[in-house]
N, C-alpha and C positions, 0 to 999 in steps of 0.2 A: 643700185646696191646701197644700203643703209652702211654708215660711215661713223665707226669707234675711236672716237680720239683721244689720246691718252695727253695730258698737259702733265708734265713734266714743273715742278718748282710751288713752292707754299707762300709767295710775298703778296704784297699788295699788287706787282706787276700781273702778276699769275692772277689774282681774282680778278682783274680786271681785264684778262682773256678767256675766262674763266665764262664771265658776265658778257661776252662778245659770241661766245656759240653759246648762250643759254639757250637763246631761241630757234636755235638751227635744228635741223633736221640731221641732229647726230647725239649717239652714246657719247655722255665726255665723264671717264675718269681720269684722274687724278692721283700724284704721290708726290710727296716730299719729305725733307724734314720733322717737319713741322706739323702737325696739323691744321690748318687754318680752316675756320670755322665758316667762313663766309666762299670758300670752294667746297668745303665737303657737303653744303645745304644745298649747292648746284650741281654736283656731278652724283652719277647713279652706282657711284665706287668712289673711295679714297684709303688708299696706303702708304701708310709712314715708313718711308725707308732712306737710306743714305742714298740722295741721287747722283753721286759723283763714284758711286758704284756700278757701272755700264753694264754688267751681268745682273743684279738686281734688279735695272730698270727694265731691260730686256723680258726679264722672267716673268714679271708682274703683266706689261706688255702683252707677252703671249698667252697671259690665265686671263687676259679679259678681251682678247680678238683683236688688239688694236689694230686699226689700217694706215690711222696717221699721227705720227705724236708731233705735239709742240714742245721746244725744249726753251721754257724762260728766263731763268738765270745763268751767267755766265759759266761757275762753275762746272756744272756739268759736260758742257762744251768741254771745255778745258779738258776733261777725264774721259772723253771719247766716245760718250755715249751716243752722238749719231751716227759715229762711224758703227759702233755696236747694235743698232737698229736696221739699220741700211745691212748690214749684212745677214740680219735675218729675213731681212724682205719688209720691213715695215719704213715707212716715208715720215724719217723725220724733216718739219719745218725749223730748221738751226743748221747751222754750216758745221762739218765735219773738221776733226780736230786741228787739221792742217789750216784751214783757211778762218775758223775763229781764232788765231794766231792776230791775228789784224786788230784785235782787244788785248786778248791774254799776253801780251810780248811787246811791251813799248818800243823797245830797241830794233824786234821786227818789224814792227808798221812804222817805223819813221824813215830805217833803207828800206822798205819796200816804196813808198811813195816817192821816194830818195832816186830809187832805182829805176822805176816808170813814169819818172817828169811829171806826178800828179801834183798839179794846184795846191797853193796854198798849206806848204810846208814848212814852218819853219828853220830858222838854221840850229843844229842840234851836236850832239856828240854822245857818244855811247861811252859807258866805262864798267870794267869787270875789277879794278883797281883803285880803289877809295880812295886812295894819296893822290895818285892822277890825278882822279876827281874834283879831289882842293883843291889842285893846283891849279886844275884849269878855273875853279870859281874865283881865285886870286886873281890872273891873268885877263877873265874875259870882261873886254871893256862894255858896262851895262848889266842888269840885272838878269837872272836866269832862274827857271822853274825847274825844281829835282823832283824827276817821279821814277821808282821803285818800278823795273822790265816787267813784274808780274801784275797780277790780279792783288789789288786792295780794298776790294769795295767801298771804292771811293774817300778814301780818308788819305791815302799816300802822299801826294801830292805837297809842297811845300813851296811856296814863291819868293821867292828874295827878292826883297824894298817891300810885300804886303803882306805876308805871314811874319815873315821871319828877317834876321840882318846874315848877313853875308857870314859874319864868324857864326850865328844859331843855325845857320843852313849847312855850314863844314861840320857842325858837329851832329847836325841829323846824318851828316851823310858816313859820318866816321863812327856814328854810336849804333846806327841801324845793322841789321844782320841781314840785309839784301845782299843777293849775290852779283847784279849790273842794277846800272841806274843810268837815266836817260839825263843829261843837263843839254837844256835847249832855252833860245830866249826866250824872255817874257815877253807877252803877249800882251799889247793894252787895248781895251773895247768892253763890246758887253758879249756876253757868249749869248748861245741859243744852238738847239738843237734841231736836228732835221731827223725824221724818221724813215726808209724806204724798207715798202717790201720787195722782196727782192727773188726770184726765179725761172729758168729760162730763159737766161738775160735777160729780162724786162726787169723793171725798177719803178716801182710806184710810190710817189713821195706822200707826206702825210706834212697839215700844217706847224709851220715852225710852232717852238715850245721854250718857254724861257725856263728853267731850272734855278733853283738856291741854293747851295751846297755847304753857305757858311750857317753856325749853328743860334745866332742869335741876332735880331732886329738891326734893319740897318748893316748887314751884309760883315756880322761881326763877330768872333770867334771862331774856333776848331770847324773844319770840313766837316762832314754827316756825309751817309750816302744820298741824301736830300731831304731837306725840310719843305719841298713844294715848292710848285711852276704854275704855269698858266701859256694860256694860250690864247689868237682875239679870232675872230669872225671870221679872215681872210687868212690867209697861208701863211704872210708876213707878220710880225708881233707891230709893234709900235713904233719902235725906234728904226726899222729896217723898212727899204725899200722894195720892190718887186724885183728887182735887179740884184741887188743881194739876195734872194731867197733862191732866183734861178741861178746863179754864183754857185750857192752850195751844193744847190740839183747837180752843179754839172760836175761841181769835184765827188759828188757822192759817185755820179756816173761813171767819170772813170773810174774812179775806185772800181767800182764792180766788173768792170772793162776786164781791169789786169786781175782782177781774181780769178774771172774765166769763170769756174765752176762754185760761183756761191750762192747760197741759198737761203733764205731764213730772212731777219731784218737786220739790216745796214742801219746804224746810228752815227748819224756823222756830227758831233761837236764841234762846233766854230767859236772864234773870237771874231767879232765884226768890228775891224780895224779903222784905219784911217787909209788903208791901201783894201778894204777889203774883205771876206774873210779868208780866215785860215783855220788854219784843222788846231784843234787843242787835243782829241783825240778818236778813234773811234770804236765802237762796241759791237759786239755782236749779238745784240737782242734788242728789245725793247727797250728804256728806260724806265730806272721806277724813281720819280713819278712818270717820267713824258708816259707811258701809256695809259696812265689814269686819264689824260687827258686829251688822248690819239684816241684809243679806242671807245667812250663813249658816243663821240661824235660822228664814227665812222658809218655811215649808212649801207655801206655794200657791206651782203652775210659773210663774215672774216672765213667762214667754212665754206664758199666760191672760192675763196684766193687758196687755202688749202689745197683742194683737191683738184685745180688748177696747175697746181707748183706739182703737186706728185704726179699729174697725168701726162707731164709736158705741153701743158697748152699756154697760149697767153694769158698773165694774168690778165683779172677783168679792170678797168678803170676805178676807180677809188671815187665812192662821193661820198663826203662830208659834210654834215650839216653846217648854216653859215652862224655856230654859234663859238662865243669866246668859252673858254673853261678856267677856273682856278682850282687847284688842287693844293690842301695843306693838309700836311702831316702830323696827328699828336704823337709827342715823343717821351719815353719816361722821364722825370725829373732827373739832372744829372746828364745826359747823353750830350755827347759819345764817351767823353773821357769819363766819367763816374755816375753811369745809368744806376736809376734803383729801380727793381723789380717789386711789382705784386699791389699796385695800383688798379681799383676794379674800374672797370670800361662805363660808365656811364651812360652813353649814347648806342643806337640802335637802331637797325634797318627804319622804324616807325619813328623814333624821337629826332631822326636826321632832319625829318621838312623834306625838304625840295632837295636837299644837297643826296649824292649817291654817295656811301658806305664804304669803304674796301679793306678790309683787314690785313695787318702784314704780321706781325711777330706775335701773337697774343697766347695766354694760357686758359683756355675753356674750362672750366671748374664745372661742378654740379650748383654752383650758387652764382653763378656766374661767368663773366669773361674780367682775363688781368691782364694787364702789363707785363711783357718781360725786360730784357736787358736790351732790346732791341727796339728799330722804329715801329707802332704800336697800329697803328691803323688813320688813314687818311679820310677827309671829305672833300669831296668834288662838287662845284656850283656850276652848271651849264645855263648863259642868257644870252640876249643877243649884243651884251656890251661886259669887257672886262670888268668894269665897277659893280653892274648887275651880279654878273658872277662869286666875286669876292663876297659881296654882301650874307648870298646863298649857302656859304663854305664856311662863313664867319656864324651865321645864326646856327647851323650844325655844332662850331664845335662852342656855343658857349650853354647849348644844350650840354654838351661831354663835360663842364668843368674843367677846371684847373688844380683839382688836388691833383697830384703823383703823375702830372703831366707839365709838358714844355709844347707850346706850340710856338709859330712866326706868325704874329695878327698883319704883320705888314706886308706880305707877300701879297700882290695883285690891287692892292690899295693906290688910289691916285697918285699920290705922292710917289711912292717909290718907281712907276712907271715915267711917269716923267722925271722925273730922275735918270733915269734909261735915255731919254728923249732928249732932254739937252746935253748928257754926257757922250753920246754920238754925235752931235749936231758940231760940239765944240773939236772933236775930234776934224770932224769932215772940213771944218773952219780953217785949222791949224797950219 
């Protein structure tokens, strides 16, 4: 039976599973938001709709046959679109509203791992009362990270002693219009991501990925939802051991243990400590970046794991080419706190070189492609050594220029890696 997959979501995540069943032996349409120009050139349909409208996804769904959809961004999750798929009969790859809860609900994924003994938890406190709240940031001996119970795409987040001081943190917590917020301690290390698929109980891990979340060189300014990661050759990044990476496997593992019924891909975010790691948080999808940089390397057809998950069989084994990736993002000038819009795209599937393309926020003109308010479109370097790689990502984007764009040139660059390398080493010391 020929196999209609409908992807769900318009980011750079999305094209780059997008570009993962190009070649497969399947119809892949497409809807979002958004229109992004670099899935609608790959899929044989694309419609713009609100996707966090679980009836419209549905509808579109059933005018074009689908048999399997993939659901990419959070949100949707969140507004019950696989539960709305699954009940017409069609197999979405994304956990149902209940169990992407494990993302969407800080408060709920910290008693949940709270509740089933999972690894690598930090110690935390929930509050629906913002006075509490201070009181307890007054009281708790040591610093504490405040993150906002919902969906922030990534910008929420706030850490006392390295964002922000202890009275700028009482008054994020006192000025915000969150209804709970999570205070739990700070975490010191370097993070890194794990990515698993996940169905049938099986869980197949994908190599670690390092992430950048702050907005300027040298790991400095405002959150972003990422400025680009990288990934090396082997499972582990640089700074990490093989022992750490199977650490995370195994808290990813149980996690999915007590979920019982989940499906889709498990993101498990670590801080790699001096005891270890620990959970910073988890998601229910992909990452964007990590899957600029999971999915080009993946050599098994990502449409096997698909139709695998929907059939109840085992998934198949995961190989991975033994290559490093860097992935950087261009971002409009301004971003996040004071993006400007309408910046023309300069670079292109052809003027990239060697680096791969992925568009995330862009506006498609008759004269062109622009900038919007949002992150703009990434380049991805695959070689056989992180420095190679970077090199790759770097001569793409100085093809794109620097008018009405922000990128990070220091991302995947020696220095900052090592930097990674003795700031664990000194931890492990201590």
């Amino acid at each position: 039976m020929s196999e209609t997959v409908l992807l769900i979501g318009g980011g750079g995540r999305e094209h780059a599973i997008a570009r993962a069943l190009e070649n497969s032996e399947a119809d892949l349409y497409a809807c979002a938001g958004n229109r992004n120009p670099g899935i609608a050139r790959i899929a044989d349909g694309f419609e713009t709709l609100e996707t966090t409208n679980p009836k419209a996804v549905l509808e579109f769904a059933e005018e074009v046959n689908a048999t399997i959809a993939v659901v990419g961004p959070e949100a949707p999750l969140q507004a019950g679109v696989a539960d709305e798929l699954e009940s017409a009969g069609i197999y979405a790859f994304g956990p149902k509203e209940a169990e992407a809860r494990i993302e969407t609900d800080k408060a709920f994924q910290r008693r949940f791992m709270a509740e089933h003994d999972i690894p690598g938890c930090p110690d935390f406190e929930t509050f629906d009362d913002m006075d509490a709240a201070c009181e307890f940031v007054d009281e708790y001996d040591g610093d504490l990270a405040i993150k906002p119970a919902g969906l922030t795409g990534g910008k929420g987040v706030k850490v006392i002693g390295d964002q922000v001081t202890a009275e700028e943190g009482k008054a994020y917590i006192r000025d915000s219009d969150y209804d709970r917020i999570v205070l739990e301690e700070r975490l010191i290390g370097e993070e890194f991501t794990v990515q698993a698929f996940v169905a049938n109980g099986d869980v197949r891990t994908a190599p670690a990925v390092q992430d950048h979340k702050r907005a300027y060189e040298g790991d400095e300014g405002p959150n972003t939802g990422g400025m680009g990661s990288y990934s090396d050759a082997t499972t582990a990044l640089p700074f990490m051991t093989d022992a750490d990476y199977d650490d995370a496997v195994s808290i990813i593992e149980a996690t999915v243990d007590a979920l019982e019924d989940y499906r889709g891909i498990l993101y498990g975010q670590f801080m790699l400590t001096s005891e270890g790691p620990k959970v910073i948080e988890f998601n229910a999808r992909f990452g964007d970046p990590e899957a600029m940089n999971t999915l080009p390397v993946l050599e098994t057809d990502f449409l096997e794991v698909l139709t695998a998950a929907r059939d109840g069989d085992s998934l198949p084994a995961l190989e991975f080419a033994p290559q490093a990736t860097v992935c950087k993002y261009a971002v409009p000038e301004g971003y996040p706190t004071e993006p400007e819009a309408g910046a023309k795209v300069q670079v292109d599937e052809e003027s990239a070189g060697d680096a791969l393309l992925y568009y995330a926020s862009v506006d498609e003109r008759d004269d062109g492609i622009y900038t919007t308010t949002s992150r703009s479109f990434a380049v991805v370097g695959r070689a056989d050594s992180i420095t190679d790689a970077e090199e790759i990502a770097e001569d793409a984007l100085e093809v794109a220029g620097e008018e009405g764009l922000h990128m990070r040139h220091d991302i995947g660059k020696p220095e900052l890696v090592q930097q990674r390398i003795d700031h664990v080493e000194a931890l492990r010391s201590e």
